[in-house]
N, C-alpha and C positions, 0 to 999 in steps of 0.2 A: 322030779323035784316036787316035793309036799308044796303043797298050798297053806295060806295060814287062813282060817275059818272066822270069819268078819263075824262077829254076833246079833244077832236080830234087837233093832232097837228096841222093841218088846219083849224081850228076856231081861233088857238091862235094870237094875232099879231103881225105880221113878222117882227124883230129888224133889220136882212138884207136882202137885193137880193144877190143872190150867182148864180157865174156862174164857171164852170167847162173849162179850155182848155186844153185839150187833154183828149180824153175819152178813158183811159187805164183800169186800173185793180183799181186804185187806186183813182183817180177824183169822178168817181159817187160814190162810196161806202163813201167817205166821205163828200160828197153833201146830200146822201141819210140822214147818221148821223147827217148832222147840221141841218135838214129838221124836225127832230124829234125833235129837240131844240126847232123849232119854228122858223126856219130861212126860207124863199123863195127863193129855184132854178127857177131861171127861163129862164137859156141859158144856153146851153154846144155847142163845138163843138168838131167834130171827123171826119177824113179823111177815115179811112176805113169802108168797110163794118162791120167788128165785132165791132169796136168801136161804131158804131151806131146801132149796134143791144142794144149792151151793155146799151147804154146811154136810151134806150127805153125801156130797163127793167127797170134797177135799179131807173131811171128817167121818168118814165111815164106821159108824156103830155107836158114834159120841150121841148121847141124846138129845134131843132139842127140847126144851125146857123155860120157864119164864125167869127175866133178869133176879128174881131175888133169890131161886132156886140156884142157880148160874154159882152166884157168890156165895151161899152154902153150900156147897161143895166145894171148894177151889182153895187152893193157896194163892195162886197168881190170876189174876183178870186181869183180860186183856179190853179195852175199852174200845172199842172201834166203831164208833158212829162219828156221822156229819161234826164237824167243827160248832156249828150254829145250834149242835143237840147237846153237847158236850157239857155244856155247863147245866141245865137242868136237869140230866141225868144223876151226874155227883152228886145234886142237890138232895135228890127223890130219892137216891139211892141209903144218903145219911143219915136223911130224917127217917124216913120207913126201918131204919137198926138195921140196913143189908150189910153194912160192912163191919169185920171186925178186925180188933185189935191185931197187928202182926202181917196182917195178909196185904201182899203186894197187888196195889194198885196201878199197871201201866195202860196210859193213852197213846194214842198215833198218831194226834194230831199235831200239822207239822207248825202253825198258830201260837199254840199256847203252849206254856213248858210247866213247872211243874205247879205251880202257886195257884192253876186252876184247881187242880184238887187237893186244895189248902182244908176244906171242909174234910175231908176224909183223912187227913192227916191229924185237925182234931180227931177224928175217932178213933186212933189209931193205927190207921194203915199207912204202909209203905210207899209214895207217890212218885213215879218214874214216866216220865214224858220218851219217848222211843219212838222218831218219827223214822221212816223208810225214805233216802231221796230214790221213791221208784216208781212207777206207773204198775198198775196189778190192773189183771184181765180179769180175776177170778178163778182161773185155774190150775190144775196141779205146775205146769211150767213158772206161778210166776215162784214159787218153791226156789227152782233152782235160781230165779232171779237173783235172788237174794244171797248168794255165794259173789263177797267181794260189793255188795250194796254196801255203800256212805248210810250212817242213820245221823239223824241230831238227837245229841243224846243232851235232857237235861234235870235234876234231880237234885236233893239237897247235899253236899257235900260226904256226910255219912252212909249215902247212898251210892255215890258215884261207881265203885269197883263193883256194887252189884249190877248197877243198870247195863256197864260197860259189858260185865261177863255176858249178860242174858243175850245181848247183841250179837257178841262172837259167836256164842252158841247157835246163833238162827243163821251165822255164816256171815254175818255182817262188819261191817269196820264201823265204829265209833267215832263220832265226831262230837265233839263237846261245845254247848251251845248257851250261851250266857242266856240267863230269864229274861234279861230285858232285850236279848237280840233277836226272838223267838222272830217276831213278826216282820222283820227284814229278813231274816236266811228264809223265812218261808214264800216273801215277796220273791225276792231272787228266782226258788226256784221256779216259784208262777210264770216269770218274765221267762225264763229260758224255755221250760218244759213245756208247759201250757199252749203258749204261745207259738212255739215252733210249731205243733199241731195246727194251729189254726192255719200260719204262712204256708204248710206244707200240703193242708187240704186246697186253701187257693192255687197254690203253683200247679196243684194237678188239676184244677176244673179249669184254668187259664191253659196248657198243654190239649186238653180235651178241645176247647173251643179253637185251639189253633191247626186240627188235625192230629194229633200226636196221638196215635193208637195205645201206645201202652208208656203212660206218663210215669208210672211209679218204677218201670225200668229204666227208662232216660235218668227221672233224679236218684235213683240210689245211689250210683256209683259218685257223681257230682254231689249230692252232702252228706253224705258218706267222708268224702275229703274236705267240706266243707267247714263239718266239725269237729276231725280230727286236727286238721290245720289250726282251726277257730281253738281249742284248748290245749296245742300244743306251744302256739307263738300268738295267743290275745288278737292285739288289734293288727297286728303284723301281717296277719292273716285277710288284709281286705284288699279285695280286689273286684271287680265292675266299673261300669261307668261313675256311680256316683264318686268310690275310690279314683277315676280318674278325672275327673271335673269333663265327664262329657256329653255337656249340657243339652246338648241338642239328642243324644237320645233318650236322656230321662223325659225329654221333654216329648219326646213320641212317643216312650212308656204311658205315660198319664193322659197322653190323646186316644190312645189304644184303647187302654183301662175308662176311661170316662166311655169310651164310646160300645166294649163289650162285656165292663164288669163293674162298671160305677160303684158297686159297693167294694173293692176293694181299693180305690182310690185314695181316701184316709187313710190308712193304715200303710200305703207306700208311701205315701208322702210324710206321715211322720217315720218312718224307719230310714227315709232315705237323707234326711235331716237328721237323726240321729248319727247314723253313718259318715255325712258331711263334718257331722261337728268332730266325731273318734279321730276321723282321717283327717282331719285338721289339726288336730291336737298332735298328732304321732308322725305328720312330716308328709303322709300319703299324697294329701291335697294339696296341689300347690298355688297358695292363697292366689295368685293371679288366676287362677281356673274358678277360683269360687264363687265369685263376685256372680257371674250367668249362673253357675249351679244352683247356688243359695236363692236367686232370681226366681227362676221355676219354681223350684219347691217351695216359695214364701206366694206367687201368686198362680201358680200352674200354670197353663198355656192360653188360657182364653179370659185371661186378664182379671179372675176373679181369687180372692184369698185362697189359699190352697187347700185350708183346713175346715170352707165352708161344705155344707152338706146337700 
């Protein structure tokens, strides 16, 4: 049986120049991905050392170069710095004549949508907002991350089917994100994402203090179904003590916690009040259990406000 011969995405011919400014976690790994489309990197630049280690993996042979260079050459930049650099960059970028007429301006940033690079859209350029909902290591794997990654895609109207395309070409799915919703879908994912990181480094240094030789085997399997459950059936999915109004051992959780982790103390006692209120709302809790639950978590066990420090 003949084989059919795949062709090397460097034979194919290149529809743009792509250049990368700021070489974080996030810039090369999706230069890397439009490069398999068929697209040519051929400038990034990067200020630190790791950044340019970075850009020399994931980007091999692309030159490293300073930002106004970056955007003489290219059809597409990609914008990939901090959120808090974002808008001064655009700025510096306009007035210095880096950008020109036609050439595609996209950011990452998952904040702002497109109206931040309002200034370069007077000048001409193309402005497409293309955030990732994904966490990037910096390395070639998070590439593959990106096959079936959600983006919030946001851009002017006459733009949309291109932002869209550029997305599916890095393997992405498109989600379309109103300007003015930018800063809630990107809160959102803070609260999920962010945050589960933090609970998830506590629950393993609370395992470690309690003997638990290898915490990160214990919890994987455990949420692991925690959140497939959690975005299969929403709040349906709760279940513990707080879910069961049982009062008496959240109220040992936080004597524990007070006594070998006092600093995660606030952060239970508001999630376990948050909890209280979902499972109240969806039937979970049954108000006569609440009245002790809601108790605890409004003054903790040793009679002082719950959310004092």
């Amino acid at each position: 049986m003949s084989t059919v011969h795949q062709p090397d995405p460097k034979d194919r011919p290149a529809r743009l120049t792509v250049g990368v400014i700021g070489a974080g976690r996030v810039g090369p790994a999706l230069a890397a991905s439009l490069q398999l489309a068929g697209h040519r990197p051929v400038a990034v630049s990067g200020v630190s050392d790791v950044s340019r280690k970075r850009a020399a993996e994931m980007l091999p042979e692309v030159p490293v170069v300073p930002p106004a260079e970056v955007m003489r050459r290219v059809d597409l930049v990609l914008l990939t710095v901090p959120d808090d650099a974002l808008v001064g960059l655009v700025e510096g970028l306009v007035d210095t004549g880096a950008v020109r007429p036609g050439q595609l301006l996209v950011h990452t940033s998952g904040r702002y949508g497109a109206k931040v690079l309002d200034p370069a859209l007077r000048a001409g350029a193309l402005p497409l907002a293309l955030h990732p909902a994904m966490t990037f290591t910096g390395t070639p794997v998070d590439v593959q991350r990106l096959a079936g990654c959600s983006f919030g895609v946001t851009a002017p109207d006459e733009l949309r089917l291109a932002a869209e395309a550029l997305v599916i070409e890095m393997g992405g799915e498109p989600e379309w994100i109103a300007e003015e919703n930018r800063p809630l879908y990107h809160a959102a994912l803070a609260l999920g994402a962010n945050h589960l990181v933090t609970l998830v480094a506590q629950s393993m240094e609370l395992l470690r203090t309690a003997g638990v030789a290898a915490p990160d085997r214990m919890l994987g399997p455990l949420l692991g179904a925690a959140l497939d459950n959690a975005l299969r059936s929403g709040d349906a999915a709760l279940t513990g003590p707080v879910a069961r109004g049982d009062a008496g051992t959240v109220a040992a959780h936080v004597i524990e916690l007070r006594k070998h982790a006092p600093q995660t103390v606030a952060g239970y006692l508001a999630m376990a009040r948050a909890t209280a209120d979902r499972a109240l709302a969806h039937g979970l809790l049954k108000p006569e259990l609440a009245e002790d639950l809601l108790g605890v978590l409004a003054h903790g066990t040793d009679g002082t406000e719950g959310d004092t420090r």
